[in-house]
Structure formats: structure tokens, C-alpha cells
N, C-alpha and C positions, 0 to 999 in steps of 0.2 A: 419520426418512424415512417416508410415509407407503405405503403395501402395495398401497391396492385404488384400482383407478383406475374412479372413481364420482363426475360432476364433471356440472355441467350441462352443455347442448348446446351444442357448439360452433360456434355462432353468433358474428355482428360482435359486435349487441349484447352478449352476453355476455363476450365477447373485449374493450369497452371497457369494462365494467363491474370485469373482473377489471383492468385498466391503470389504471382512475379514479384513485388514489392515488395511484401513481409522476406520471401525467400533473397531477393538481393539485402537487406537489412539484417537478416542472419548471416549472409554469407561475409557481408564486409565486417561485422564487428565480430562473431567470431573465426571468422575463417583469415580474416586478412586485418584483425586486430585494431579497426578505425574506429575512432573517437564516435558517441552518438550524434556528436555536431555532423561529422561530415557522413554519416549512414543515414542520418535522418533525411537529407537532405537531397540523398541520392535514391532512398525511397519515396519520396517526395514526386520527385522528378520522375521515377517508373510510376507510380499512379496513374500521372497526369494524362503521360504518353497512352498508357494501356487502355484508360478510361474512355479518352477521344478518339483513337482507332480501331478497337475492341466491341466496347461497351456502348457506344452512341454517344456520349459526353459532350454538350456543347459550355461554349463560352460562357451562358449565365451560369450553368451546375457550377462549374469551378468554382466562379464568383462567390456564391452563395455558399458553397464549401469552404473557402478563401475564408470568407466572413464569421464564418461557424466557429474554424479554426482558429480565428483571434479571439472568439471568448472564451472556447474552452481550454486554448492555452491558459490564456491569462490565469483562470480559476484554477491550472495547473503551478506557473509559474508564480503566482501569489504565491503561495507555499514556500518555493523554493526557496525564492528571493531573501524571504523573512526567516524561514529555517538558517539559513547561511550568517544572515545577523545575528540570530539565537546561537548560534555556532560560534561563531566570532567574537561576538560579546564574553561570552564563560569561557571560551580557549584563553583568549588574551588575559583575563584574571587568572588560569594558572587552576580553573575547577576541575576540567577534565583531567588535568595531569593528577592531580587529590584523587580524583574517582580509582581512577587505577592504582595507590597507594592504599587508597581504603578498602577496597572493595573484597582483598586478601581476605581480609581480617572477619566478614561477616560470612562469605562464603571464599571457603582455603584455598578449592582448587579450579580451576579451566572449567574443564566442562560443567561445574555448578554455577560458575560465575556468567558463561554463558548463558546456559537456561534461566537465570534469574534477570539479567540484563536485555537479551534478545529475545525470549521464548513470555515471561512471564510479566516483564514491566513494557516491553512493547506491543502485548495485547493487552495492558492496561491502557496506553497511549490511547491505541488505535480506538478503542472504545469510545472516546470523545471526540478525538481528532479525525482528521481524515487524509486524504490523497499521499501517500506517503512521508508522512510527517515521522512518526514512529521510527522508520527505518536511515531520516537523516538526524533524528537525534541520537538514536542507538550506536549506531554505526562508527563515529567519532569516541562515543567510552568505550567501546568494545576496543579500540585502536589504542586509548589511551591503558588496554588491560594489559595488553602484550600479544593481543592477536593482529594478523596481516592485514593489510586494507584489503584485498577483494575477500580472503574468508571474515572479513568483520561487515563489508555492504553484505555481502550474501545471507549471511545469518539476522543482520536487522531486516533485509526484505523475507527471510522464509518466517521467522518468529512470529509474525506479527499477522500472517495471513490470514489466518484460521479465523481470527476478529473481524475480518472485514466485512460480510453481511449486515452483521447484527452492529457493526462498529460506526464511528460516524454519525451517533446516535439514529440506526437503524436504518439509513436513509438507503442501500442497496436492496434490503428487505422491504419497505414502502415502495420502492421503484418497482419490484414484482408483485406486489398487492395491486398497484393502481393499473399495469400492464396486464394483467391476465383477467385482472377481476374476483382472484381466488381469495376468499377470504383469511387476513394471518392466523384465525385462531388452527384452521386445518394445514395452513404451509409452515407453519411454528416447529410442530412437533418436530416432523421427519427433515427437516432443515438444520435444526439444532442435532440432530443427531449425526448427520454426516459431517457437518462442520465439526464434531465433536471429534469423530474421526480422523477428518482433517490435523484440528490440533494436535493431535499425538502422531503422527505424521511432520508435521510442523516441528513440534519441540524433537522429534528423533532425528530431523535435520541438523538442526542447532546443534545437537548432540555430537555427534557423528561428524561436522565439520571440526568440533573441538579438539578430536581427539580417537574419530573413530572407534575401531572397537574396543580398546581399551577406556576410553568416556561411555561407551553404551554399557558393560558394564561395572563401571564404577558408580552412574548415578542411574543404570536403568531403572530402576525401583523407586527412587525418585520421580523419574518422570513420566511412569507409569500413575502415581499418587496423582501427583500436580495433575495431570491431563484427565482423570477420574473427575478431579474437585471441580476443576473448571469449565469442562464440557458438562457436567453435572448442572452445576452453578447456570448457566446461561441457558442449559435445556430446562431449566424452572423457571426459570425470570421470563425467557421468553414466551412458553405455553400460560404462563399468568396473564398475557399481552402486554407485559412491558418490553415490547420488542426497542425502544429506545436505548433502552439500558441495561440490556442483555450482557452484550460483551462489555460493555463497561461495568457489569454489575459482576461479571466472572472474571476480568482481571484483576478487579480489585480483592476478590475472595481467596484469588492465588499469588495474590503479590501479599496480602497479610499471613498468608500459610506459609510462603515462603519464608518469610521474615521472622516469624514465630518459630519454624524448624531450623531454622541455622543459626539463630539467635540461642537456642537451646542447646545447640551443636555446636557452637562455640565456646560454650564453655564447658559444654566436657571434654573437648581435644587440648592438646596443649599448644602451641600458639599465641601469637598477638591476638590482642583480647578483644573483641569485639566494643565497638564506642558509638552509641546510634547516635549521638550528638554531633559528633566529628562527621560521619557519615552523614546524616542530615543536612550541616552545613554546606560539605561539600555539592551535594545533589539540588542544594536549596535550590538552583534554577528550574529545575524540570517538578520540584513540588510546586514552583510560582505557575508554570506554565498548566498544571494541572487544574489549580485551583481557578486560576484567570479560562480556562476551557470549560469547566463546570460551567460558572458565571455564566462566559458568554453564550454557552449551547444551551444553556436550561433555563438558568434568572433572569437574563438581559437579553434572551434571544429573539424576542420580537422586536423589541426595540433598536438593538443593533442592526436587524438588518433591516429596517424603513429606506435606505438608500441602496440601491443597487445598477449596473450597469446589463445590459440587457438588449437586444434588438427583432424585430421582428423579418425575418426573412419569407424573402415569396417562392410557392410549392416550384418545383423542378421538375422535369422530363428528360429521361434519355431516348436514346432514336428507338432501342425498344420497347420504351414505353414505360417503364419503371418509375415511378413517380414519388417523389417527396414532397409533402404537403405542408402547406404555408403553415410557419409556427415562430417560435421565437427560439431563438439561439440558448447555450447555458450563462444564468443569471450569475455574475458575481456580485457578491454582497460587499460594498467596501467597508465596513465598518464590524461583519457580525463571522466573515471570511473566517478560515482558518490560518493564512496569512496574516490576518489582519490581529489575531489572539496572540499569535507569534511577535508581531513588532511592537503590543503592549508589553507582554513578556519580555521583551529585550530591552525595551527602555528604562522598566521597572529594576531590571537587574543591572542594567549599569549603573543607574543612582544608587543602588546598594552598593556597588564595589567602586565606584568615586568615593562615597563613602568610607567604606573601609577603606579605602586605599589613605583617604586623610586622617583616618585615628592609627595606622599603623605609622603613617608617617612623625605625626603626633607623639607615640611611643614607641621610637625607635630604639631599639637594643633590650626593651622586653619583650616577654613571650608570651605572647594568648593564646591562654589554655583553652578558650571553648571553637579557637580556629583549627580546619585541618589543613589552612593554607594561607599565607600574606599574600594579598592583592601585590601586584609588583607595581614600582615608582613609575617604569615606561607606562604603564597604562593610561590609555586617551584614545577620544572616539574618533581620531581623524586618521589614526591605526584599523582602528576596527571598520570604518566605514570602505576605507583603499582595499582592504584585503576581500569586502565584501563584495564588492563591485567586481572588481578582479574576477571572483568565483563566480560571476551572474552569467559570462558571457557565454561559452562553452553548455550549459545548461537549458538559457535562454535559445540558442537556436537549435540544439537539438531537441527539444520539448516540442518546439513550433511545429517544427518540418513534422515531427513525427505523428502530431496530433492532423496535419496539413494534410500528411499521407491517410491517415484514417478516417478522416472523414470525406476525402475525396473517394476511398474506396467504397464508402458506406452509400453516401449520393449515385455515386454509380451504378448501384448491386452488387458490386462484385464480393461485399462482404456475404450478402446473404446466400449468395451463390457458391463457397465455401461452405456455410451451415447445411446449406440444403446437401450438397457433393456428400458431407459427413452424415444427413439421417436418411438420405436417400434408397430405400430396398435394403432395410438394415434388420426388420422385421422384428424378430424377437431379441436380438440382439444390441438395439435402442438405447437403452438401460445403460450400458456399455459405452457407448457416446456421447449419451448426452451430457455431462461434466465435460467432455472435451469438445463441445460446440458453446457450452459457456466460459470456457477458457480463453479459446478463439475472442469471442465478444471482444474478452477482458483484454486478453494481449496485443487487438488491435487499438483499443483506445484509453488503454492505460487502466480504465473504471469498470468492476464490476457493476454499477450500479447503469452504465451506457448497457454493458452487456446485456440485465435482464431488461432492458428498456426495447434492444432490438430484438431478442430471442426469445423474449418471453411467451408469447404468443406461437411462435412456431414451435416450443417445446409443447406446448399446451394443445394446440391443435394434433402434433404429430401423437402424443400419448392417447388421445381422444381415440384418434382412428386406428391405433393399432390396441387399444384396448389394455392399455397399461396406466398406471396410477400415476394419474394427475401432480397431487399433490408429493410424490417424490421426484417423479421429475425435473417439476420444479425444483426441487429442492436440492437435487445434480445439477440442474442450472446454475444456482446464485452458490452450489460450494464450489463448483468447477469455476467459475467466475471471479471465486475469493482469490483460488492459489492460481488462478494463471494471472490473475493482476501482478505477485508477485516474481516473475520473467516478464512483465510487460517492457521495452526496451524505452519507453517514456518513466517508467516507475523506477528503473534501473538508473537513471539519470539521478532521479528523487534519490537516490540512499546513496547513489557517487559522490551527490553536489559537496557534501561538509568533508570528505575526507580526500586527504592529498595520498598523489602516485597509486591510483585505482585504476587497473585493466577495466574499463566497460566491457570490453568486447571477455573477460575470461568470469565476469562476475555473471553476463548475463547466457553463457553458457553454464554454471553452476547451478543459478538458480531455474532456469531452463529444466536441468536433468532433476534436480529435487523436485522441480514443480510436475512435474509429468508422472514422475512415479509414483506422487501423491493422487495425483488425478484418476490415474490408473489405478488406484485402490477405492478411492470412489464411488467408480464405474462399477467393477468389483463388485460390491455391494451394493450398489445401486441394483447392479443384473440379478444376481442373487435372490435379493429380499422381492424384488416385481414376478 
């Protein structure tokens, strides 16, 4: 995080000049519909320029930028990588195509199937996991329900947003505890409450993409309930100080609620019968992947990460002075990673479906009654590994570039020179912005948890001097920080990578317009309640 705030003048000019990158990055992927490989890379490439001619930018910033950039891709693309295996592994046994045969049967229609798969079991995900993992395993059963690939990425990345502070086992919330200094029992409260907001916001997305206004009322009252239970559920757990397992402790209170009313609901509609066996089996991957996340973030988690990759970088200077102070880069952990839980998960479940694939083959031409699907004979890992690789490329370098471009903006100032353009003489109106100067964070570096790392301090300082409440501003901070992670055009990569024939550039304008208008309600209340 950078110390001395020594930036050029805060002028338009200057103010579109520090934007020129984010704005050619919007413009090629939605406006002129390019891949985020080749936007990333073109935003990449305006940083550089603008930072060096602009900003004062010499050759070691870069470097050290350059440097930055390769580990927090990696700790991006760890993820991906293993998501796409985890993808690949259960497509190829024939699970996802089960999901959307079963999934009928427990909840009937669309827009409920939605809200239970995007809305309610991906802010279960995200509770444990992190960087967009929820949204590339979503995304593929959503596809496999009958919904389109950009409205199935869209809906896994809005679902799941609302979890992300508290998600991660807490780790975006400790990042603005140890940034500000504020203690969580006083950022808890009023954090848990606009995230709670957030979420019904969130699932009225999900909604609404299902099937618009006839889905909003058909299951509004639904998720009206659900977003009560769950933003309930997490505003207790969290004010308790189990800020860990907040949203992991509220998705799992509204994935068992959900499970319990539609379970109940199916059998008093007429209909295929509900079969949680069949169901079960088919999902068995993502319960393995649950259970093996527990483990490794809670039982094994000190232990798994004793190895990690890591380097220490030297502080920085631009010509005006703006300085970055010698620190170490972001640590990947190889072993305790959220990548690294994902390619236990994958391995574990191909031994399972080797398996079954040899006892069906064993009994062939009878029926297993407790399957809701045969392994198929083609199954083999030199299928699944071709297809995986295949999917890394496209991913892998637009993640890079983009993260390349983001931290070169950050080294520079020109990120902070954006935040500042947004609280600048904003006066009483603050309140109002600030979710959208943590959104910024998020969108430039994919993580809310970077977000309150660089902004945390200046929403805290700025609330001090204009005499508004600390502890909610922050707490506009890390929600404005949750749903703009989700249009982050690095995280829009995350919920593309598993599903095939996906507009990037028309997903991350959807989730774009949902993420903003969420924001915008935020504020809203942010301004309001100050």
C-alpha cells in the first residue's frame, strides 16, 4: 500500500488519463466484443504507456509491478486451472448433464432452480472458497439446466457476491480490520447489514435474469424469505465474532431451508417425485469439494499452508513522488490454496468414477437403482486432461494482463487518483460514494479483499474529516467491494473459464449493469442511515 500521497493534479484530464485503461477494456470487450485475452492485454499495454508518460513511471516500477503481477495472478489462476479440471473431471462422467435431469424434480421450475443453484448454494461455496470459484462451478449446472451460457456466467457471478466479505473464511473482513485498525466487533454489525441488502439485491438478480417479471413474481416471496434467513443468519454469526464463518454459516442455513421447503413442496405438487439419493449422487462432486474445503480451511489449515511461494519486493517511486514501500508480494500457498482443494477434489472423484465406470461395466445390461447416471465406457483422464489444457489458455493470459494492468495502475497512483476524483468535495454526499470507490478497488483487481487493503484507510480518514460514521463507511467499503468484484473483468474470466460459447464481453456488461444498480442501493442507504 502505498504512504505518501504525491499524485498529479487533480484535474478531468488527469482523472481520464488515470481511467484510459479500465475505459479501453470496457470499450473492446463490450463495445467491440473481444476475448478478455486480447482486452486484457490491450489494457495492459495503455497502463504502461500512460504510467511512463503521465504519471512519472520508471523502469524499475514496472518491474516490480511485472513481479507483483505474477503472484497474484498465479493465486488467481491457481483457481482457474483446477476449477476447469473439477469441470472436466464430472462433465466427462455425464454428472452435470444428471444435475439438470434431477434438479426438475426438487425445485419444478426456472427461476426456483436458479435461486437454489446460483443465489443460495453459491453463497454456500463462497463461504469456504474463494476467488471465483463458486461462479466457475455454478455456471456449467446452470448450462447443464436449460439456461444460456452468458445468462448462466452472469447469474453464478451475481449469486454469490453478497458472501464475499464475510466469504473466504472472512479474509476480505480481516483485510479491513488489520487496514484501518477498526475493531470487527464495531465493523460487524453495520457490514452484515448492508451485505444483507446486498444479498436480496443479489438473488433479485438471479431472479430477474430467470425469467424477469414473471420469475420475480412467481418466487418473490420466496426470496424475500431466503434473503431474511440468510442475511439474518450471517448478521448473528458475524456480531458473535465468528466473522470466519459468517457467510459460510448463512449459506449453509439457507441451502438447508431451501432443501426443507422444496422437499416439502414436492410432494404436494404433482410431478416427478423428488429423490434426495439420486440428487445426492449426482452432486456427489461439489459435496466432496465442500467437505475437502472444510478440512482444508478449518482442520488442516495451518498445516497445509507451511509451504508457500512468496517474494519480497523493493519500495518504488514515481517522478511525483508517490511511493510504494518495500514489502512482499501475494503469498500462494501450494498445498492449503484454494486451487490446490480443487485438484484434491478432482482426483478424488475421478477414482470414484474409474470406479464406477468398472462396476457398471462389470454389470452391464442391469440397472442401478441408487445411480442417477452410468459413468460412460469413453471415460479416461487423457480426455479430461487435453480438454483441460485446451481451456487454460484464453484464461491464463487474459487473467495476467489484467491483473498486469492493475497493479501497474496501483504502483503508479493512478488507482488512488480515481478514489480520490470520486470523494473529492463530495461533502455530505460521501455516503453516496463510498460503495462505489470500493467497487473501483474491486474491479480493478478482481479482490475485494486488495480493495479494502488500498481504500481502507482513505474511506476512514475521509469519514473522520467530514464527520460521518466511521464504522459504516467502512462497511460501504467492503459491500461496494463484494458486488463490484462481481463485473471485475478478471473475475468474469473465473465464471467464463468452465462453460463453452460464452460472450465475455456481453456477460461482463450484464453483470456490470446488476452490479451497479446494487451499488447504487448501497449508497442509498449508506446516505440515508449517515
Amino acid at each position: 500500500m502505498s504512504t505518501e500521497l504525491s499524485l498529479p493534479p487533480l484535474t478531468l484530464f488527469n482523472i481520464l488519463l488515470a481511467a484510459l485503461p479500465v475505459l479501453a477494456v470496457l470499450y473492446l470487450m463490450v463495445g467491440r466484443h473481444w476475448g478478455g485475452s486480447q482486452a486484457g492485454v490491450a489494457g495492459w499495454a495503455t497502463a504502461v504507456l500512460v504510467s511512463v508518460i503521465f504519471f512519472g513511471a520508471g523502469g524499475k516500477l514496472l518491474l516490480v509491478a511485472w513481479g507483483k503481477s505474477v503472484l497474484l495472478a498465479l493465486f488467481v489462476l491457481y483457481v482457474i486451472w483446477m476449477a476447469l479440471l473439477l469441470y472436466h473431471t464430472v462433465n466427462e462422467a455425464g454428472a452435470i448433464e444428471a444435475i439438470g435431469r434431477e434438479m426438475p424434480a426438487l425445485a419444478q421450475d426456472k427461476p426456483a432452480q436458479a435461486l437454489l443453484v446460483a443465489w443460495i448454494f453459491g453463497s454456500f461455496l463462497q463461504g469456504a472458497t474463494g476467488f471465483g470459484v463458486p461462479a466457475a462451478v455454478v455456471a456449467p449446472l446452470l448450462v447443464g439446466m436449460g439456461f444460456a451460457p452468458n445468462t448462466a456466467v452472469t447469474m453464478g457471478l451475481l449469486g454469490h457476491a453478497w458472501a464475499v466479505t464475510f466469504g473466504s473464511l472472512g479474509s476480505s473482513f480481516l483485510s479491513l480490520m488489520a487496514t484501518t485498525g477498526e475493531p470487527g466487533a464495531i465493523l460487524a454489525g453495520p457490514a452484515a447489514i448492508l451485505l444483507a441488502v446486498s444479498g436480496l439485491g443479489c438473488g433479485l438478480g438471479v431472479l430477474w435474469l430467470a425469467g424477469g417479471k414473471t420469475a420475480v413474481r412467481q418466487r418473490g416471496l420466496f426470496l424475500l424469505a431466503m434473503a431474511a434467513i440468510m442475511g439474518a443468519a450471517q448478521w448473528a454469526i458475524a456480531r458473535a465474532g465468528l466473522w470466519t464463518v459468517a457467510a459460510f454459516g448463512a449459506g449453509f442455513v439457507g441451502l438447508l431451508a431451501a432443501i426443507l421447503y422444496f422437499t416439502r413442496l414436492s410432494n404436494e405438487q404433482p410431478g416427478e417425485a423428488f429423490n434426495l439419493r439420486r440428487l445426492v449422487h449426482a452432486f456427489y462432486p461439489y459435496l466432496l469439494l465442500i467437505v475437502i474445503i472444510v478440512l482444508g480451511r478449518i482442520v488442516f489449515k495451518e498445516w497445509l499452508n507451511g509451504v508457500a511461494i512468496n517474494f519480497d519486493f523493493p519500495g518504488v517511486v514515481t517522478g511525483y513522488g508517490w511511493r510504494t514501500p518495500t514489502g512482499p508480494g501475494r503469498a500462494v500457498s501450494l498445498f492449503g490454496h484454494a486451487g490446490a482443494l480443487l485438484l484434491y477434489t478432482s482426483l478424488l472423484v475421478f477414482a470414484w468414477y474409474r470406479w464406477e465406470k468398472g462396476r457398471n461395466q462389470r454389470a452391464e445390461g442391469r440397472s442401478l437403482s441408487h445411480s442417477s447416471f452410468l459413468v460412460p465406457h469413453t471415460y479416461n483422464g487423457r480426455t479430461i486432461w487435453r480438454k483441460t489444457l485446451k481451456g487454460w489458455v484464453k484464461p491464463t493470459i487474459g487473467v495476467y494482463s489484467l491483473v498486469a494492468m492493475a497493479l501497474t495502475m496501483q504502483h503508479a497512483g493512478m488507482t488512488q487518483l480515481l478514489a480520490e476524483a470520486l470523494s473529492a468535495n463530495t461533502g455530505p454526499i460521501f455516503p453516496l460514494l463510498s460503495p462505489f470507490i470500493g467497487a473501483l478497488g474491486a474491479f480493478m483487481t478482481g479482490s475485494n479483499t486488495n480493495s479494502n487493503v488500498v481504500f481502507g484507510q482513505l474511506q476512514q480518514g475521509t469519514a473522520v474529516v467530514l464527520n460521518l460514521s466511521v464504522p459504516l463507511i467502512l462497511a460501504a467499503q467492503t459491500a461496494g467491494g463484494a458486488i463490484g468484484s462481481l463485473f471485475a473483468p478478471a473475475k468474469v474470466l473465473v465464471g467464463a473459464s468452465t462453460v463453452e460459447g460464452v460472450d465475455e464481453g456481453e456477460v461482463l456488461k450484464l453483470a456490470t449493469l446488476y452490479g451497479l444498480a446494487i451499488i447504487l442501493i448501497i449508497g442509498m442507504v449508506s446516505w440515508v442511515v449517515n
